[in-house]
C-alpha positions as CSV (number, residue, x, y, z in Angstrom):
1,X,-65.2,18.3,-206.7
2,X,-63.5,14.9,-205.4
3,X,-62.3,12.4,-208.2
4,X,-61.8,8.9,-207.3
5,X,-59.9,6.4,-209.4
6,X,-59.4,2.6,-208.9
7,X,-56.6,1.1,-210.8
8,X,-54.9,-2.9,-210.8
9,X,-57.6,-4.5,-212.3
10,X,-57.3,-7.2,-214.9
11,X,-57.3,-11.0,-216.0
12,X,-56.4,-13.3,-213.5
13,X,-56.2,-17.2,-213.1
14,X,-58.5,-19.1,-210.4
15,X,-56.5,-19.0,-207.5
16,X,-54.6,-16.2,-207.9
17,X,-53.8,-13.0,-206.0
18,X,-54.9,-9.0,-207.1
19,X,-54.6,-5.7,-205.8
20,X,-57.1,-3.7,-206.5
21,X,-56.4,0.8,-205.3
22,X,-58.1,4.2,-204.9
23,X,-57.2,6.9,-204.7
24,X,-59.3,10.2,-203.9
25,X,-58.6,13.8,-204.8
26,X,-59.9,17.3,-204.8
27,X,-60.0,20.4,-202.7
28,X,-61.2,20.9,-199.8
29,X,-62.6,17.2,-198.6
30,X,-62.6,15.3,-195.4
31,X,-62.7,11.6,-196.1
32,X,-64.6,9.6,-193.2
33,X,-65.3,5.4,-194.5
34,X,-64.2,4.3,-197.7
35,X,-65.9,1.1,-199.0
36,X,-65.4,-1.2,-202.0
37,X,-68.6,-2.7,-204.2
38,X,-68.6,-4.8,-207.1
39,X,-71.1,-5.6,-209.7
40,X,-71.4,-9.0,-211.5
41,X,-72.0,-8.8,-215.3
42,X,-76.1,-9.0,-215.0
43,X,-76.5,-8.6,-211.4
44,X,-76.6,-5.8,-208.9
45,X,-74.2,-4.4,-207.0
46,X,-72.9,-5.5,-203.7
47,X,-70.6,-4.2,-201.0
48,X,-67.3,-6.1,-200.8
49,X,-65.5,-4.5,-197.6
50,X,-65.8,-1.2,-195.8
51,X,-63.4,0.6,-193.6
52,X,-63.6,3.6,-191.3
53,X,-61.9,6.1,-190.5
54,X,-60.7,4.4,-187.4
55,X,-59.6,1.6,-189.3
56,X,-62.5,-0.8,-188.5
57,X,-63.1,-3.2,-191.5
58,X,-66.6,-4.9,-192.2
59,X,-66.9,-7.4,-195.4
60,X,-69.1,-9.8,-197.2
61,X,-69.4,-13.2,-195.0
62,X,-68.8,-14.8,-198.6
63,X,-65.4,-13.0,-198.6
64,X,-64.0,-13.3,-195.8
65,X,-60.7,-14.8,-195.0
66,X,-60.0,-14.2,-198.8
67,X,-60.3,-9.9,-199.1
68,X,-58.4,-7.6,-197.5
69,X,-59.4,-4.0,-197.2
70,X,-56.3,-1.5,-196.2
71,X,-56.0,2.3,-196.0
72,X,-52.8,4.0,-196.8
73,X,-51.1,6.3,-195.1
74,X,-52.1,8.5,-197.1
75,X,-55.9,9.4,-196.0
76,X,-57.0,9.4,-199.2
77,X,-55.6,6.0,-200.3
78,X,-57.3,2.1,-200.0
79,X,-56.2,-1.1,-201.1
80,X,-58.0,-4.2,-201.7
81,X,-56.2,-7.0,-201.4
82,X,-57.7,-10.3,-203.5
83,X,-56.6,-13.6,-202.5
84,X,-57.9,-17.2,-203.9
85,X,-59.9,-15.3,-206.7
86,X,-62.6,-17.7,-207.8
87,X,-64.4,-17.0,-211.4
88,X,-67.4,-15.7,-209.5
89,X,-65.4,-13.1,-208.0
90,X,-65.4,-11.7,-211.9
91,X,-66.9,-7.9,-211.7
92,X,-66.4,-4.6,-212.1
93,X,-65.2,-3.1,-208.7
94,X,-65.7,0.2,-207.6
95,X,-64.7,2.6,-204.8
96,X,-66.6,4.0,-202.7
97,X,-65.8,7.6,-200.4
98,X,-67.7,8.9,-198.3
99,X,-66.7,12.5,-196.4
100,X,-67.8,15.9,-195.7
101,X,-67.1,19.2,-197.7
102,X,-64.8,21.5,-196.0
103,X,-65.9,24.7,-197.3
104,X,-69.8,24.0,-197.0
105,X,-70.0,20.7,-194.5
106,X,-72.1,19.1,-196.3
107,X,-71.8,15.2,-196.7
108,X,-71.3,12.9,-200.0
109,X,-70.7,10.0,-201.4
110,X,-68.0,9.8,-204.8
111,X,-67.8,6.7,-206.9
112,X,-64.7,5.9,-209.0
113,X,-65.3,4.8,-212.5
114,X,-64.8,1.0,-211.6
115,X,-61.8,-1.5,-212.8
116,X,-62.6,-4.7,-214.3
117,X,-61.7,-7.7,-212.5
118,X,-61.7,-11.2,-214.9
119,X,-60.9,-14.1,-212.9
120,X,-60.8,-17.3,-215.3
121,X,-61.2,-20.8,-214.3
């Protein structure tokens, strides 16, 4: 079984900067795209950025120029970087990995537990 964990979330001032991470573990797991989504208090959720293996990124036109999505060096790792945070950017943000089972091949999907982000106007 993978776990993934996001971590850096918090309260933040219009404006300002976060870093939100992930990171992935478990035995046995080859980790392909890893994505970020958030979910608005009330509202559904919605892919923020998405990076491939290869290191191709792909985000929301509304986010762009403002979200950075990263991978560390470490495989297993991703980093979303938050700049100008607007009060609508206020959501619980998840990671997102995607990869295939060494031992059986199959493919899945594992969700972190999400990290609140509060941005305050």
């Amino acid at each position: 079984q993978v776990h993934v964990v996001e971590s850096g979330g918090g309260l933040v001032q219009a404006g300002g900067s976060l870093t939100l991470s992930c990171a992935a573990s478990g035995s046995a797991f080859d980790i392909s795209d890893m994505n970020w989504y958030r979910q608005p208090p009330g509202k559904q959720r919605e892919l923020v950025a998405h990076i491939t293996a290869g290191g191709s990124t792909n985000y929301a036109d509304s986010l762009k120029g403002r979200f950075t999505i990263s991978r560390g060096n470490a495989k297993n790792t991703v980093y979303l970087q938050m700049n100008s945070l607007k009060p609508e950017d206020t959501a619980v943000y998840y990671c997102n990995v995607d990869g295939t089972d060494g031992t059986s091949g199959l493919l899945y999907t594992y969700w972190g537990q999400g990290t609140q982000v509060t941005v305050s106007s």
